[in-house]
N, C-alpha and C positions, 0 to 999 in steps of 0.2 A: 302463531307467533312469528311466523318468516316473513308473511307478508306485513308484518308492524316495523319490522326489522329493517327490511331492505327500504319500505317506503320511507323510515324516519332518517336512517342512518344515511338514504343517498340526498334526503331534504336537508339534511343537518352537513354530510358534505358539501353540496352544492352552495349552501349558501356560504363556509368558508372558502371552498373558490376561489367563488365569484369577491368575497370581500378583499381575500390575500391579491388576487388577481389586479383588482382597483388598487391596494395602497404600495403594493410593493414596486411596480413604478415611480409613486409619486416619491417614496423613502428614496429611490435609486435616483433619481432626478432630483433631488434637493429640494421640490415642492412642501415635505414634511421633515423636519429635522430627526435625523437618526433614534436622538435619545427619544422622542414621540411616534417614531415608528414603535416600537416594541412595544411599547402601552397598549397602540391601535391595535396590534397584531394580537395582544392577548384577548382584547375584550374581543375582536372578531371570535376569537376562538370561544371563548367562552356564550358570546351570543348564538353562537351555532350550535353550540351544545345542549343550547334550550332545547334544540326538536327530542335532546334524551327524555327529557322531563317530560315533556307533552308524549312523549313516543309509551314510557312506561305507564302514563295515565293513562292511553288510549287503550292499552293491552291490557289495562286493572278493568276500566270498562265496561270494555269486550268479553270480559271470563266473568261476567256479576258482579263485579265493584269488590276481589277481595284478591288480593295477592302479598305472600308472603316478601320478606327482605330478600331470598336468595332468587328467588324468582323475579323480582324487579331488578335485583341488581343483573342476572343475567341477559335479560331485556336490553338494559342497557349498556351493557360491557359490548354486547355485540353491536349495536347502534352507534358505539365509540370504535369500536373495528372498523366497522364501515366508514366513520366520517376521516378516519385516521388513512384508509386506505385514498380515498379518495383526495384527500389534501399531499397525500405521499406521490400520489399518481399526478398529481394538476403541478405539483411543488417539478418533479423529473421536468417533465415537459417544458415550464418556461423555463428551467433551470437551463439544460441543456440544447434546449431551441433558441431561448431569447435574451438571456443573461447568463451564458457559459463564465464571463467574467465577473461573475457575482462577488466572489472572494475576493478579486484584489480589488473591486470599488468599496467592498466592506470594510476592507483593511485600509481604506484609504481613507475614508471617512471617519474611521473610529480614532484613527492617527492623528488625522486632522482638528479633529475633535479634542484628542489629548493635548496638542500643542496651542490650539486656540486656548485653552483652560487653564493653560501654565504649566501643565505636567511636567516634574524631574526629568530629564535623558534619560537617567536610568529604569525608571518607571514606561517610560516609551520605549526604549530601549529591548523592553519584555515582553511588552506590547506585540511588538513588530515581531518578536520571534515566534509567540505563539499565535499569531496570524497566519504567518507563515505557514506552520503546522497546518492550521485550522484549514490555509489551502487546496495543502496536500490530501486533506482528509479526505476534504469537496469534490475533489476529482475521481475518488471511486466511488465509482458508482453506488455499491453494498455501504459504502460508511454513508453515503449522500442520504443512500434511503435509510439509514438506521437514524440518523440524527434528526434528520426530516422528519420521522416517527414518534422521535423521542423529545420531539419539542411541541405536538399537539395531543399526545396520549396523556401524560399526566393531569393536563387539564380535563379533559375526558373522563379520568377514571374517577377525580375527586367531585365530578357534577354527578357521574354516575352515582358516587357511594353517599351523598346528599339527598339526591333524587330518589333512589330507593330507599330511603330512611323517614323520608316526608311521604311516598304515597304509599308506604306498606300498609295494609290494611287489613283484619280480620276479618273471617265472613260474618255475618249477622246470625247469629242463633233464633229459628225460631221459638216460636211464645210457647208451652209448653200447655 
């Protein structure tokens, strides 16, 4: 099972990465407009999570074509560990290498965004405080990586408890 694990969980990190990697410039540059980054960003995440699916197939497979629900899902809960660890680890690095200023061009654009759209002052107003916050948070490191976690595990665990529910399978009984 380790070797199912590690190879799917670091296919299935690598290719959000490499996707987050591609679009989160183009979002920061203005190339893709904010409100269509977040779409991009989810389906990225969700297309990576396919190697769950394929990952708990390979391991139903591999043991005779019969694996229980708890045993798929744990396949791939670790498979979502890994790809979660690995977008945690890529997310640090440009974060604090290449876009330390992430927060306030976030905050700038979402602002911007509000006031192009007509938003009330006061409505912006709340905006900009909990940006502000949301700043603060960015700058520790422990909250960086918590929210960082906690914004590609959920997708993760709901492909995982999908996945293990399509390829659970009984053994075949033989003919008597």
């Amino acid at each position: 099972m380790r070797k199912t694990v590690v190879k799917y969980g670091l296919i299935s990190g690598g290719i959000l990465a490499v996707l987050t990697a591609i679009h989160v410039p183009l979002v920061m540059n203005g190339t893709i407009d904010m409100s269509y980054g977040q779409l991009i960003g989810y389906t990225a995440m969700v297309l990576s999570f396919l190697a769950v699916f394929f990952g708990i197939r390979s391991y139903r497979e591999s043991t005779g074509g019969a694996i229980t629900f708890g045993k798929a899902f744990k396949v791939g809960i670790l498979i979502t560990l890994i790809n979660c660890a690995v977008y945690v680890i890529g997310w640090e690095i440009v974060f604090w290498g290449f876009i330390p200023d992430f927060g306030d061009k976030y905050a700038a654009m979402a602002l911007d965004k509000m006031r192009a759209e007509g938003a009330p002052a006061e409505e912006i107003a709340a905006t900009e405080k909990q940006m502000a916050s949301f700043k603060e948070w960015y700058k520790n490191p422990f909250l960086n990586v918590g929210i960082t976690f906690l914004e590609v595990f959920p997708v993760g665990l709901i492909v995982t408890l999908v996945s293990a529910a399509i390829l659970r399978r009984k053994p075949e009984l033989a003919p008597a």
